[in-house]
ROLODREN-739229 format. One record per residue (C-alpha): x, y, z. Coordinates in steps of 0.5 Angstrom, whole numbers, plus 2048, in hexadecimal, padded with zeros to 3 digits. Layout:
XYZ ...
END
This chain:
77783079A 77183579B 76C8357A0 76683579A 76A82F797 76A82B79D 76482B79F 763829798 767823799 7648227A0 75C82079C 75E81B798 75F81779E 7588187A0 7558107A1 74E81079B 74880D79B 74B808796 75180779B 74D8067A1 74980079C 74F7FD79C 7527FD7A3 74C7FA7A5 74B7F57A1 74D7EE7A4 7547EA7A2 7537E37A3 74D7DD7A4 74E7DE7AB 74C7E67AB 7467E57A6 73F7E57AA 7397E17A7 7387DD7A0 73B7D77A5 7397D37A0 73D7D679A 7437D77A0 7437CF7A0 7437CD799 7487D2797 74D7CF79D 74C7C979A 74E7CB792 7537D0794 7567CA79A 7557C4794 75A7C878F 75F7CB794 7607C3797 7607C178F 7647C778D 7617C9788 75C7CE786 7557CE789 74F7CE784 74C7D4781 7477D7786 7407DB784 73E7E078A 7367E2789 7327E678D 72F7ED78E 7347F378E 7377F4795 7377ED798 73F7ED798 7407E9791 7477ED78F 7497ED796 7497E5795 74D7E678F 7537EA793 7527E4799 7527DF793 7597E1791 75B7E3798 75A7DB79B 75D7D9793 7637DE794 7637DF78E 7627E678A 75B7EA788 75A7ED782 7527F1782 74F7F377B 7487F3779 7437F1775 7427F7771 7497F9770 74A7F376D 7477F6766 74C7F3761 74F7EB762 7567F0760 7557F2768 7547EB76B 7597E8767 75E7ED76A 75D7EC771 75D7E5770 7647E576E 7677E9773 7647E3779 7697E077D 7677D977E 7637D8784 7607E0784 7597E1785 7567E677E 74F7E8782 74A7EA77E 7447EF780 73D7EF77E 73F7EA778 7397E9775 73A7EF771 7407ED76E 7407EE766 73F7E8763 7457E775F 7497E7765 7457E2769 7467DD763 74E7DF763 74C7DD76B 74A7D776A 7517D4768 7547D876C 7517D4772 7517CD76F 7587CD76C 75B7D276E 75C7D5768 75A7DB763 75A7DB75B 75B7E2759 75A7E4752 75F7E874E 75C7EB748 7567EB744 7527E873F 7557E273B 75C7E473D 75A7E3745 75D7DF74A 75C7DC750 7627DC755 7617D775B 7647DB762 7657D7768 7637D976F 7647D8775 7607D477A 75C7D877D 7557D9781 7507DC77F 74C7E0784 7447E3781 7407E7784 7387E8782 7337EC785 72E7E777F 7317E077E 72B7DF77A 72E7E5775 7337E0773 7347DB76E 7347D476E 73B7D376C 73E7D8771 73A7D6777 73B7CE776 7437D0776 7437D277D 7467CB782 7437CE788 73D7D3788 73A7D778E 7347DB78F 7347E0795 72F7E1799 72B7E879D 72F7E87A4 72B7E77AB 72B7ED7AE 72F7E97B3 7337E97B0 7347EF7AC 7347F27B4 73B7EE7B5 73E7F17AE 73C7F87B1 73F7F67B6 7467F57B4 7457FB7AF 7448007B5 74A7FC7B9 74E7FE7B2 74B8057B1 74C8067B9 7468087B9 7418077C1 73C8037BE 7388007C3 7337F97C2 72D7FC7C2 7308027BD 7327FB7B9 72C7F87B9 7287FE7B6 72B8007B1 72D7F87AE 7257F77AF 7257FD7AA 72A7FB7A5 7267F77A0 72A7F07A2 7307F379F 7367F47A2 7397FA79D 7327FE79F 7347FD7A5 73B7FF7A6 7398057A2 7338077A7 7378067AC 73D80B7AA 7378107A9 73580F7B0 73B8107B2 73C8167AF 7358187B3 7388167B9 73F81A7B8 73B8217B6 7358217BB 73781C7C0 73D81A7C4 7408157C0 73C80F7C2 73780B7BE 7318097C3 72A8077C0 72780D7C1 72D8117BD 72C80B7B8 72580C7B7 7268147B7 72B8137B1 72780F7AD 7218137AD 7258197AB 7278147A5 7208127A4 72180B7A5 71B8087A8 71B8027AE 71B7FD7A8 7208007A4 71B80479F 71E80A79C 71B80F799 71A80D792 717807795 71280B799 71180F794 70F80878F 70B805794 70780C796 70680D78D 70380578C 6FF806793 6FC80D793 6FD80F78B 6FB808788 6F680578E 6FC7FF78F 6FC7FE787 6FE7F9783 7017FF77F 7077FE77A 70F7FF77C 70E805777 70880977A 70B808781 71280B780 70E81277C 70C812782 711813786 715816782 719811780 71D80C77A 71980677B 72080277B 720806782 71B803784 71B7FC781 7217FB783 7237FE78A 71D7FF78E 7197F878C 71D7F378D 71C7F6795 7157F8794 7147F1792 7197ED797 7157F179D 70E7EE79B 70B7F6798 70B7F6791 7097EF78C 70A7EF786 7047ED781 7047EC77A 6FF7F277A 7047F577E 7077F8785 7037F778A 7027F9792 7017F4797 6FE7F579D 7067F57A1 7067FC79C 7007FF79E 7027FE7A5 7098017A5 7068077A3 7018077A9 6FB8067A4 6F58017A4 6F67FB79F 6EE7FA79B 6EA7F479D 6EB7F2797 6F27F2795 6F47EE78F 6FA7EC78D 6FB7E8786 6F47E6787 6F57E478C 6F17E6793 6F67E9798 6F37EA7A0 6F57F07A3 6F87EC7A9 6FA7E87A5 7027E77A8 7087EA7A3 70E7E67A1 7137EA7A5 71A7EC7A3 71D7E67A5 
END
């Protein structure tokens, strides 16, 4: 084998991102930091099943991305000791592709679907069967001449992960035994789950450094794990290694995440609805031609935390600022600042984060 051919070998070695994801993703209840409500719930349902031996109730997972809901997935069939099988919503476009996978379960498996609020409708109705009876129809044929054959399937738990519980229909969502709603972190606890990421990663990272960066992290712990790799690339190339506050600070600046995890298509929202529109109300779409962005972009990733933080309201003229807005871009709101009609105060306090 040639040098050039072993060195060839030697990279497919090297951990990814998408590795490094998975290493730190924790393996059981007990390894899970925060939805303590959730944790118990769960213990219960997956305990109740084993002590009958059967198999648990299907279970729906909703939250906002980030929060952990397919690591729950993997943990849920870790305590059943039972196999995963991952697939998403939009990969399953034709009922063909559900009724496949559902053949090939083992009784007792856990099928988890992400996103599942944009499965395609034949395949949710095929679902439907599928988590009562146990049982799918396929049909062979077309027109008169079709048939529907009845196929077993094996018991199995359904395991459905949405980011817009509302986006799902009545049927589905009434066919889920248990359903669990996760919640933003604490940066308590996002703190701990830094924590155990840089003991995994062997990363010197100290409480102060912790803290900093989970009070950046927008009460997510993906954001935080993310935030804490980039800083400890900064700690490696232009310190000694080791992540204290200072070095935290000085690597999320370059990131330019701000103390409250504002990035820069957050400020650059904030500074157009202040600064280009007098604090509005001003429409989704004129907001985004602003900033140069799909107005999805911003309707979708930057509001919902804009809006968590207490900065931008939404009107039914539009979106407007609010006082915490024009203060976090060192300004002074207007005596006179309405919001939805109606009269907000200057030193007024805002909802906060958390």
């Amino acid at each position: 084998m040639t040098e050039e051919s072993e060195s060839q070998v030697d990279a497919s070695f090297i951990a990814s991102d998408g590795d490094i994801d998975a290493s730190l993703r924790p393996k059981s209840l007990d390894d899970f930091i925060g939805q303590p409500r959730v944790r118990e719930q769960l213990q219960l349902v997956l305990s109740g099943a084993k002590m009958r031996g059967g198999t648990p109730d299907h279970i729906l997972l909703s939250g906002p991305p980030g929060l952990g809901k397919t690591s729950m997935a993997m943990i849920i069939a870790a305590e059943l000791g039972s196999a995963l099988r991952l697939t998403s919503g939009p990969a399953l476009e034709r009922a063909g592709d559900l009724a496949a996978m559902l053949s090939n379960l083992v009784e007792g498996d856990v099928l988890f679907i992400d996103e599942i609020h944009r499965i395609a409708r034949p395949a949710e109705e095929m679902l439907y069967l599928a988590m009562e009876d146990f049982r799918v129809d396929v049909i062979v044929g077309k027109g008169p001449g079709a048939t529907s054959i009845p196929l077993e399937v094996a018991p199995f738990t359904l395991v459905g992960a949405t980011t817009r519980s509302g986006a799902l229909t009545g049927p589905l969502r009434d066919r889920f035994g248990f359903t669990a709603h996760m919640d933003f972190y604490e940066p308590a606890e996002l703190q701990l789950i830094l924590a155990r990421s840089a003991r995994i990663l062997g990363v010197p990272l100290g409480d102060d450094a912790g803290a900093e960066i989970a009070g950046r992290s927008r009460g997510t712990p993906r954001i935080a794990n993310r935030l804490l790799r980039r800083v400890r690339d900064y700690a490696d190339v232009r310190a000694d290694g080791v992540i204290t506050r200072e070095i935290a600070r000085a690597a999320l600046a370059v990131y330019d995440v701000d103390q409250l995890g504002l990035d820069r298509l957050d400020r650059a929202v904030l500074g157009a609805l202040v600064r280009s529109f007098g604090g509005g109300p001003v429409g989704v779409s004129t907001l985004a031609v602003a900033v140069g962005e799909e107005p999805a972009t911003v309707e979708e990733v930057c509001e919902p935390f804009l809006v968590r933080a207490g900065m931008i309201a939404r009107t039914p003229r539009g979106r407007v600022a609010t006082a915490a807005a024009w203060e976090q871009l060192g300004l002074t709101p207007p005596p006179d600042l309405t919001i939805g009609g109606i009269e907000v105060r200057a030193n007024e306090p805002q909802q906060g984060l958390f």
